[in-house]
C-alpha positions in Angstrom: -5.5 6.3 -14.7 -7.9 4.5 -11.8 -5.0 4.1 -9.4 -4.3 7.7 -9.8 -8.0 8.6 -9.1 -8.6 6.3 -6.5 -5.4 7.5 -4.7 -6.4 11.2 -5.1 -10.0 10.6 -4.2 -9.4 7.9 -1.1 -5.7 7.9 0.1 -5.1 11.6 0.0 -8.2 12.2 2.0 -7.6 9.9 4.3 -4.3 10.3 5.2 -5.2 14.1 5.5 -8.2 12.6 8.3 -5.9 10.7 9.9 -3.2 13.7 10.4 -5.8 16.3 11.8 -6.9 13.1 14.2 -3.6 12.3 15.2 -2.7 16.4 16.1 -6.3 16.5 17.8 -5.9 13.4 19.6 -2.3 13.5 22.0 -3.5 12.7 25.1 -2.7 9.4 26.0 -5.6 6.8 26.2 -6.1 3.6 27.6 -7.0 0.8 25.2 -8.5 -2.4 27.6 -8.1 -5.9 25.7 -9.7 -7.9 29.0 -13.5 -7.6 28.4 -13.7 -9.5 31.5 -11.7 -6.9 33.8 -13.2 -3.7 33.2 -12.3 -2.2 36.9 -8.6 -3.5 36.6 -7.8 -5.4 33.4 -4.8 -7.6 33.2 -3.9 -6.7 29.6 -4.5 -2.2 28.9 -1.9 -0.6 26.8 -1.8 3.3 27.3 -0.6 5.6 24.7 -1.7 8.3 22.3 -5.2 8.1 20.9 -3.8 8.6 17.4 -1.1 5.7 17.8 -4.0 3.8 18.2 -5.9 5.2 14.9 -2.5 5.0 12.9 -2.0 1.4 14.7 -5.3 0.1 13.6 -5.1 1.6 9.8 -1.6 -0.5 9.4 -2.9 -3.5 11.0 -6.1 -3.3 8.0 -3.5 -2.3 5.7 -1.5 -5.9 6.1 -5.0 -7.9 6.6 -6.3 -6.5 3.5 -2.6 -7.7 1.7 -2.9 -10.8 2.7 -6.0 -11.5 2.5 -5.4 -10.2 -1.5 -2.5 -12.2 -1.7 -4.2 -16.0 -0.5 -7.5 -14.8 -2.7 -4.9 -14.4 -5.8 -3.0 -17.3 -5.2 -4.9 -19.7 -8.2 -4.3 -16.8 -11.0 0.0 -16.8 -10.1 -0.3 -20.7 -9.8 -2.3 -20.9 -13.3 0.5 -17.8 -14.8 3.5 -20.1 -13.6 1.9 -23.2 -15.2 1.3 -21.0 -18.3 4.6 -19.4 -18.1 6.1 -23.3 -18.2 4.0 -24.6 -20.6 5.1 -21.2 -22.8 8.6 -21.9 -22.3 8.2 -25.9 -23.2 6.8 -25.3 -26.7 9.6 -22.6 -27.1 12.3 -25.0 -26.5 10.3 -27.5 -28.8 10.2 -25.1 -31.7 14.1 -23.9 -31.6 14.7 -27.4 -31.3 12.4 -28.7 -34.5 13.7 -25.2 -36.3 17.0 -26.1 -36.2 16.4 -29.4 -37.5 14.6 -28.2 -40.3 17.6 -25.6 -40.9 19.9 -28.7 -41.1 17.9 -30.8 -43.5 17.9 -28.0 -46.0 21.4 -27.2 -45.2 21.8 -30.8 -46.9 23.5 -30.9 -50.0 20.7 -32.2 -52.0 21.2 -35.1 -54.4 20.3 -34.7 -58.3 17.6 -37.3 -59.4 18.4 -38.9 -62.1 15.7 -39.3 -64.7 14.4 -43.0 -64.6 15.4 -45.2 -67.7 
């Protein structure tokens, strides 16, 4: 229910911004990465403004995973070690189950009243 309003309320907007933006915006630009060389910089990459936008938005995108993905890395690591744990008392209780099946499978001997 909250992904579905989050995505209608953030994702749709957004990626109907970044549409008109990239229709707007087709001239090419030049994005300058030598804050040193501002007359003639050594590294410029010239292209469409909006590859740049789109660009930028992808490159937050995979940051943003990652960055998700290291911050969650104790709660898999504690869900595995569960998950194992979970798995060893199964084994334990088949294991003590089907002794317990073949003790009473047992044919059981008559006690004899003591004389």
């Amino acid at each position: 229910m909250w992904r579905k309003l989050i995505f209608g309320f953030i994702v749709v907007p957004l990626g109907v911004v970044l549409i008109a933006l990239a229709v707007v915006n087709r001239k090419p630009v030049q994005l300058n990465l030598d804050p040193f060389g501002a007359l003639d910089p050594t590294i410029a990459f010239e292209a469409p403004l909006f590859l740049f936008l789109l660009g930028a938005f992808a490159l937050g995108l995979v940051v943003g995973g990652i960055a998700t993905w290291a911050g969650q890395g104790k709660w898999r690591q504690l869900a595995r070690d569960e998950a194992r744990e979970a798995r060893d008392w199964r084994r334990q209780a088949d294991r003590l189950e089907k002794e317990l099946e073949g003790l009473d499978a047992s044919p059981r001997r008559a006690r004899l009243p003591a004389d």
